[in-house]
C-alpha positions as CSV (number, residue, x, y, z in Angstrom):
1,X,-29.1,-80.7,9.1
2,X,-25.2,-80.5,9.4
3,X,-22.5,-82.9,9.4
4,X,-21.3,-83.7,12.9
5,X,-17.5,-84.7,11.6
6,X,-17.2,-81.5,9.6
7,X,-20.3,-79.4,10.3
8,X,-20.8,-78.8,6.5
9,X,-24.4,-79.8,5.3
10,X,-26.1,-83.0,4.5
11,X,-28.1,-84.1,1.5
12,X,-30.1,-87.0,1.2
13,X,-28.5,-90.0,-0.6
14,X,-30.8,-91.0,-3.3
15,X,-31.8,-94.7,-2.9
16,X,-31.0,-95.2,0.9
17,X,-32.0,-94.0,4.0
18,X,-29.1,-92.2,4.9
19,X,-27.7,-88.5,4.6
20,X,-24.4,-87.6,2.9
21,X,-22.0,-84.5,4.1
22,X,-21.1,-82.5,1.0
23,X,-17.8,-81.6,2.0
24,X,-16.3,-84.7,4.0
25,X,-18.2,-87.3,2.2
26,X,-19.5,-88.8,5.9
27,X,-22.3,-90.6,5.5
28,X,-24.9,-90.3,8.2
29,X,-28.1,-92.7,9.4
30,X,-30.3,-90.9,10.9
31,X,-33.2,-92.5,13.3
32,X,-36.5,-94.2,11.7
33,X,-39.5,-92.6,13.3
34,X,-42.0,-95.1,15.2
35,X,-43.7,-95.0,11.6
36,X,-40.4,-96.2,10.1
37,X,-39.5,-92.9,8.0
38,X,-36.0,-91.5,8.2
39,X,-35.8,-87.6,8.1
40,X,-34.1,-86.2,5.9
41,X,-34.8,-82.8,5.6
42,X,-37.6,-80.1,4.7
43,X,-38.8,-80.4,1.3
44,X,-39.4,-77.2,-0.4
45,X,-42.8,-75.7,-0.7
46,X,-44.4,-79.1,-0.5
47,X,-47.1,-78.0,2.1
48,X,-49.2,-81.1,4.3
49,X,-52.6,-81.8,2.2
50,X,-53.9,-81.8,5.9
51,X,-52.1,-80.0,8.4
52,X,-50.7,-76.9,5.7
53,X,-47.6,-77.2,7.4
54,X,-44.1,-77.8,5.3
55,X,-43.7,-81.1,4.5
56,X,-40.1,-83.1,5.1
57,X,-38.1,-85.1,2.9
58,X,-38.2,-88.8,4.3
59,X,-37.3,-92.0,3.5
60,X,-39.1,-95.5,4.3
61,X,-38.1,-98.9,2.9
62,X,-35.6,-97.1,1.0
63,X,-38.2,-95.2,-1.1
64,X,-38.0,-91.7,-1.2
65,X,-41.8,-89.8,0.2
66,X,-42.1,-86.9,1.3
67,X,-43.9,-86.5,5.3
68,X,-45.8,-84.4,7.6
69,X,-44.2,-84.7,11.2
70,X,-47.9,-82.9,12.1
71,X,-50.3,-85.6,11.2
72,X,-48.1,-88.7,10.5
73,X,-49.2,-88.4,6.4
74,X,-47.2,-89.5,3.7
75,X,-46.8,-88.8,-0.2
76,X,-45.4,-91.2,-2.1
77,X,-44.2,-91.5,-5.8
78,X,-46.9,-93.7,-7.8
79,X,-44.3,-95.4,-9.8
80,X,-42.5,-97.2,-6.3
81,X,-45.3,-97.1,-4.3
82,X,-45.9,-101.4,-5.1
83,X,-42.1,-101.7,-4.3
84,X,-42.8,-99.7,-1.3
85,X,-46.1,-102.0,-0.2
86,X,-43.7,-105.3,-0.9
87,X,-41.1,-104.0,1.0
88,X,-43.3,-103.0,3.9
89,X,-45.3,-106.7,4.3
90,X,-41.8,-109.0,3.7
91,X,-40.4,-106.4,6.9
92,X,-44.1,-106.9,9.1
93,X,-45.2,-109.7,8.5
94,X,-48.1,-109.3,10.9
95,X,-51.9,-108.6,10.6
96,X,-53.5,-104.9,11.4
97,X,-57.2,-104.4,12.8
98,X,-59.1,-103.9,9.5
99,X,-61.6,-101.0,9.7
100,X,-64.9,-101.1,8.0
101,X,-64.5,-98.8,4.5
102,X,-65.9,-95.2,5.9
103,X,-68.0,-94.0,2.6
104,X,-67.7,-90.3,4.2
105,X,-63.8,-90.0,3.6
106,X,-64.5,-90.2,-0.4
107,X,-65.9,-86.6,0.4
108,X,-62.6,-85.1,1.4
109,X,-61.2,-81.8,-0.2
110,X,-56.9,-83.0,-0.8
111,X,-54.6,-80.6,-2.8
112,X,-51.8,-81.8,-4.5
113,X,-48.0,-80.4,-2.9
114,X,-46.3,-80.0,-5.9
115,X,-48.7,-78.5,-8.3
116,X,-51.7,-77.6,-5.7
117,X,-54.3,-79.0,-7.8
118,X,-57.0,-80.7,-5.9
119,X,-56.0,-84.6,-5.5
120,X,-59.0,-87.8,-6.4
121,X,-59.9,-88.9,-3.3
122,X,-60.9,-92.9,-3.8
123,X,-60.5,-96.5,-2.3
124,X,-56.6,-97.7,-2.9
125,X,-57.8,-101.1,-4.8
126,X,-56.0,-103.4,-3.2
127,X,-57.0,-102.6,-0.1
128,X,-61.1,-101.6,-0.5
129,X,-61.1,-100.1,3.3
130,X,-58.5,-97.7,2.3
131,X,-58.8,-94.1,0.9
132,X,-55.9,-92.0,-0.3
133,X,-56.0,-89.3,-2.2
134,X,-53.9,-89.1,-5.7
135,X,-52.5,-87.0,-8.1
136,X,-51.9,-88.2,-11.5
137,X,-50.0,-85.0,-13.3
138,X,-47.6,-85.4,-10.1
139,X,-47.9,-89.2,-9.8
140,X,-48.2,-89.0,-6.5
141,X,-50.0,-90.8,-3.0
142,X,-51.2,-89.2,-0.4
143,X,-51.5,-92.0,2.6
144,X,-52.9,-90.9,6.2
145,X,-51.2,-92.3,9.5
146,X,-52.1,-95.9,10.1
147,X,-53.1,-96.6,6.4
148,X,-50.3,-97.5,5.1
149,X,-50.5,-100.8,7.0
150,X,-53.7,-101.1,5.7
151,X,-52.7,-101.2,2.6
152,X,-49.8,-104.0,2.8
153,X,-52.2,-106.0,4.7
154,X,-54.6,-105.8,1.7
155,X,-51.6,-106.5,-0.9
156,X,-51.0,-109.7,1.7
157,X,-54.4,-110.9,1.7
158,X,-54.6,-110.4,-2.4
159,X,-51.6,-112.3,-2.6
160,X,-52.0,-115.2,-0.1
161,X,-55.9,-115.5,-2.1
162,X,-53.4,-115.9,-4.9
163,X,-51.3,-118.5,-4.0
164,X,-54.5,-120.3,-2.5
165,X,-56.2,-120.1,-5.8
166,X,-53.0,-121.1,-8.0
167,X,-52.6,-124.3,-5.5
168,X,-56.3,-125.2,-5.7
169,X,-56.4,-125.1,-9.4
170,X,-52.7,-127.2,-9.8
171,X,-54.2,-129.4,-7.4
172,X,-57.4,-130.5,-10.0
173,X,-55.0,-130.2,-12.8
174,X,-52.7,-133.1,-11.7
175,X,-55.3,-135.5,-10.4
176,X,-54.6,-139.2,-11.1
C-alpha cells in the first residue's frame, strides 16, 4: 500500500489501527472490514491454516492478528488475545446465536503459519461451543469466521455468572 500524500509506502503502526508513510510521516486509517479488522498489509509467508492462501497483516481492537480475506479466519497472539475478547464484548455488547459444541471439528488437521507445525485443535474454555486451533511454540490462535463472537459471548456469560455469584454470596454475608 502507498501513501496517497507522497506515494511512498506505508507500514503498519504498532498498537493502532492505522498505517504510517515512511517518508512524509502521514498517517493513514484505513477501512474496518464488516468483521472489524483493518488491513494492513500482506504478511510474509504466513499461509491461511484453511484456505493456503497468504495471509494479511490486520488489526482489530487495536491488537495486531494476522487474517485470511478468503475464509474470514484470524490468528491472533495468545498473550493479547483476553485484551482482545474484553475489548471486543465492552464494543458489542449484544448476544450471538450459540451453536451446539460440534465434537467432529476436534478432528481437524490445522498447521501453524509461522513455523508450520500442526496446530491442537480443542474447545477455547471460556466458550465450550468453540474450537480454535493453537500453537504454543508460536503462541498463537487460530479463530474461524463467526467464532470470535462466540467467544466474547462466552467471556460475557463467565463474567456476568461472576458478578451474580459474588452478589449472591455478599448478599448472605451481610444479613442482619
Amino acid at each position: 500500500m502507498n501513501c496517497p500524500a507522497c506515494g511512498g509506502p506505508l507500514q503498519p503502526d504498532p498498537g493502532s489501527d492505522s498505517l504510517v508513510c515512511e517518508y512524509c510521516k502521514n498517517v493513514v486509517l484505513p477501512q474496518k472490514n464488516d468483521d472489524g479488522v483493518a488491513i494492513l498489509g500482506e504478511a510474509k509467508d504466513e499461509p491461511c491454516p484453511v484456505c493456503a492462501i497468504p495471509l494479511m497483516q490486520g488489526s482489530l481492537e487495536r491488537v495486531e492478528i494476522r487474517y485470511c480475506t478468503k475464509c474470514r479466519g484470524m490468528l491472533a497472539p495468545m498473550g493479547t488475545f483476553p485484551e482482545l475478547i474484553d475489548a471486543l464484548r465492552e464494543r458489542y455488547p449484544g448476544k450471538v446465536d450459540v451453536v451446539p459444541a460440534n465434537p467432529e471439528e476436534l478432528k481437524r488437521k490445522l498447521t501453524c503459519p509461522r513455523c508450520h507445525q500442526p496446530m491442537v485443535v480443542d474447545f477455547y474454555p471460556a466458550a465450550t461451543s468453540v474450537v480454535i486451533g493453537s500453537c504454543e511454540r508460536d503462541a498463537v490462535n487460530w479463530v474461524d469466521h463467526g467464532k470470535m463472537a462466540r467467544i466474547v459471548d462466552g467471556a460475557r456469560e463467565l463474567r456476568e455468572n461472576d458478578e451474580r455469584m459474588l452478589e449472591s454470596k455478599l448478599e448472605r454475608d451481610f444479613r442482619f
